[in-house]
C-alpha positions in Angstrom: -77.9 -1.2 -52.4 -74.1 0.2 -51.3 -71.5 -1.1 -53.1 -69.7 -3.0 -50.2 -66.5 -4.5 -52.5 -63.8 -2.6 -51.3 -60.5 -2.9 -53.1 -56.7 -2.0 -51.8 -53.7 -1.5 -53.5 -51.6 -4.8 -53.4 -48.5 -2.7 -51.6 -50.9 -1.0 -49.0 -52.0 -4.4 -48.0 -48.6 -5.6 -47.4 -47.4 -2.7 -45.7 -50.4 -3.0 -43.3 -49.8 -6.5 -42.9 -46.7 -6.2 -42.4 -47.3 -3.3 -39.8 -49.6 -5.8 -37.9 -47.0 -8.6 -37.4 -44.5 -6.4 -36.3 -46.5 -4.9 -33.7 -47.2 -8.8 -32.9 -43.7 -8.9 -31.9 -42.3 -10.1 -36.0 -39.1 -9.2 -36.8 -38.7 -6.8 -39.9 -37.4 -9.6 -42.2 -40.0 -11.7 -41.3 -42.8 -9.3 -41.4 -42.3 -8.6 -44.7 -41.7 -12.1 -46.2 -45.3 -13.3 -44.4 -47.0 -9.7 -45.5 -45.8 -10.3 -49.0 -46.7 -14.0 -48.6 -50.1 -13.1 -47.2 -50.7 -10.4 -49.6 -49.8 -12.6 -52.8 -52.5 -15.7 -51.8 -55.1 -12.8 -51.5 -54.0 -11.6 -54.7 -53.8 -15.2 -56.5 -57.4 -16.2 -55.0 -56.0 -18.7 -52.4 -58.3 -16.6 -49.7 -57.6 -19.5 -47.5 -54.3 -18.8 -47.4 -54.6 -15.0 -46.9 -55.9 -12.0 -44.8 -57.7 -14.7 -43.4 -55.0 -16.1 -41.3 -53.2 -12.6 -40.0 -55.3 -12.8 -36.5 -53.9 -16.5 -36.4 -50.5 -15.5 -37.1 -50.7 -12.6 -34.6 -52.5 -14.8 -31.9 -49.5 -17.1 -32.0 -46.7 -14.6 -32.0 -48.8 -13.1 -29.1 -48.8 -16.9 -27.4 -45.0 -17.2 -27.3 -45.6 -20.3 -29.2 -44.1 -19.2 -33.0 -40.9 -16.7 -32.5 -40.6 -13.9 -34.5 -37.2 -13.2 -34.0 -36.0 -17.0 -34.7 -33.2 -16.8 -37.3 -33.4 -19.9 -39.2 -29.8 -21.7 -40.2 -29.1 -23.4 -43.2 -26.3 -26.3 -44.1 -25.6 -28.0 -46.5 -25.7 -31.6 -45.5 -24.6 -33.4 -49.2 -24.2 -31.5 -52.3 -28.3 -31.4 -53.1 -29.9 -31.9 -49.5 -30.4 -28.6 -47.5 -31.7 -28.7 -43.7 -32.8 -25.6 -42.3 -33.5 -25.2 -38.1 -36.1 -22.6 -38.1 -36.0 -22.4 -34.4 -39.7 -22.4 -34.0 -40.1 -19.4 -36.5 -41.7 -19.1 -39.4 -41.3 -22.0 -42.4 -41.1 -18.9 -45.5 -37.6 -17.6 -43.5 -36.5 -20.6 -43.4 -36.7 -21.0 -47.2 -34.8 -17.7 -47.5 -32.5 -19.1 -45.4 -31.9 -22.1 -47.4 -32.5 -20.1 -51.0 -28.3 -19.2 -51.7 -27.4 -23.0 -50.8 -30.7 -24.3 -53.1 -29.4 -22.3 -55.7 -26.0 -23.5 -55.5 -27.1 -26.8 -55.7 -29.8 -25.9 -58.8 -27.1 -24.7 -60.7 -24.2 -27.0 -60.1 -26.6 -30.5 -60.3 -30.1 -29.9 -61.2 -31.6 -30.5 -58.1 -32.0 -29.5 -54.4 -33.9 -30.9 -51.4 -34.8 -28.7 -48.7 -35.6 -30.4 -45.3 -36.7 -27.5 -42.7 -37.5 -28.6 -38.9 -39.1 -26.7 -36.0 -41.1 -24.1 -38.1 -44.7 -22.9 -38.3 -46.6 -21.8 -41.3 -50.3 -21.4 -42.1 -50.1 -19.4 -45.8 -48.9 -21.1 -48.9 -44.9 -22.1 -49.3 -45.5 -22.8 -52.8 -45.1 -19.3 -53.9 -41.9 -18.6 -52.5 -39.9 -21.7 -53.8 -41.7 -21.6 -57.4 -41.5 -17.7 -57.7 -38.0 -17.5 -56.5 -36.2 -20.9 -57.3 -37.3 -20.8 -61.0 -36.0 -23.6 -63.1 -34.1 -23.1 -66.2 -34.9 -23.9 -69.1 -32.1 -26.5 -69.6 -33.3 -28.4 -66.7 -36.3 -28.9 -67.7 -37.8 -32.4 -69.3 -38.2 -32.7 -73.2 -41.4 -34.3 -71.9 -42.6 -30.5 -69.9 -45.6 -29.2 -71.3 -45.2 -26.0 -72.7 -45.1 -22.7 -70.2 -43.8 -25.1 -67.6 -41.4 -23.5 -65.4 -41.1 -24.6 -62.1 -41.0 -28.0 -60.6 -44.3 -28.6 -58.4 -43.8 -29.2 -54.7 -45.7 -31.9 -52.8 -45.0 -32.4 -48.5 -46.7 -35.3 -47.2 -49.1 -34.8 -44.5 -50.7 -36.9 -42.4 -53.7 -36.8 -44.2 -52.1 -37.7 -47.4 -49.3 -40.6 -46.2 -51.8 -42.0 -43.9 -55.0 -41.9 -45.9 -53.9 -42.2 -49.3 -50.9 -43.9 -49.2 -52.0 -46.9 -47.0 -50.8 -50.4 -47.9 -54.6 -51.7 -46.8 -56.6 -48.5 -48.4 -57.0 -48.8 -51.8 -56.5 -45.3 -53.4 -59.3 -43.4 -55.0 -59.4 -40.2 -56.8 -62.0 -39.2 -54.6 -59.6 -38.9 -51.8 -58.1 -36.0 -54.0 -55.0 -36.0 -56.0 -51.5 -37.4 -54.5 
């Protein structure tokens, strides 16, 4: 039988991804945050979350529906609470966007909320913010197992507010974990 498990370098996948939503109509910046976003969920296992949504990405782009030109703005709205317009572009920008005033914020009192609007994403988010908004060691809880690093991120959905979260639903672990 032909060995049919074909591998690619991690950097040849993002350049081609990258190549792919730029020819979609992505700007560079952009490109390269999804293709790098993309890439990393194929790398980490999270196949849901990888190569497999590219054609997705690229049929929407192709639609008019997500703008891959949209520059996202950032403001700082109170000392810890970031909103970010994304313009109808993608949701990982938007984080960049938002990443100098989240730092800011990190550093000068331990926390930061970022609130983004109007944006589309269909990869993981959780890689940019714990990857590149680490948390310092000081912050961190006496209580933190060991190794722990980042704080973990959870957005509601409607799935989880409505269906798990529901004053006349009892919860159940078999609903997953919230």
């Amino acid at each position: 039988m032909p060995d049919t498990d074909e591998h690619i370098r991690f950097d040849d996948l993002v350049a081609a991804i990258d190549r792919t939503l730029q020819a979609a109509g992505a700007s560079p910046e952009a490109a390269g945050i999804m293709a790098r976003n993309f890439a990393g969920c194929e790398r980490d296992g999270a196949l849901s979350h990888g190569v497999f949504r590219v054609p997705q990405i690229v049929e929407t782009l192709n639609t008019g529906y997500l703008d891959g030109t949209a520059e996202p703005t950032a403001e700082a709205v109170s000392p810890t609470y970031i909103r970010v317009d994304a313009k109808s572009g993608f949701a990982q920008l938007a984080i960049e966007r938002a990443r100098p005033l989240a730092l800011q914020a990190l550093e000068q009192h331990g926390m930061a909320v970022i609130a983004i609007r109007d944006s589309h994403t269909t990869t993981a988010l959780s890689g940019l913010t714990s990857s590149r908004l680490p948390m310092p060691a000081s912050w961190r809880s006496p209580q933190s197992p060991p190794g722990f690093r980042t704080p973990h991120l959870w957005a509601p959905t409607a799935r989880s507010t409505a269906q798990t979260h529901s004053p006349t639903r009892p919860r159940s672990p078999a609903r997953g974990r919230w």
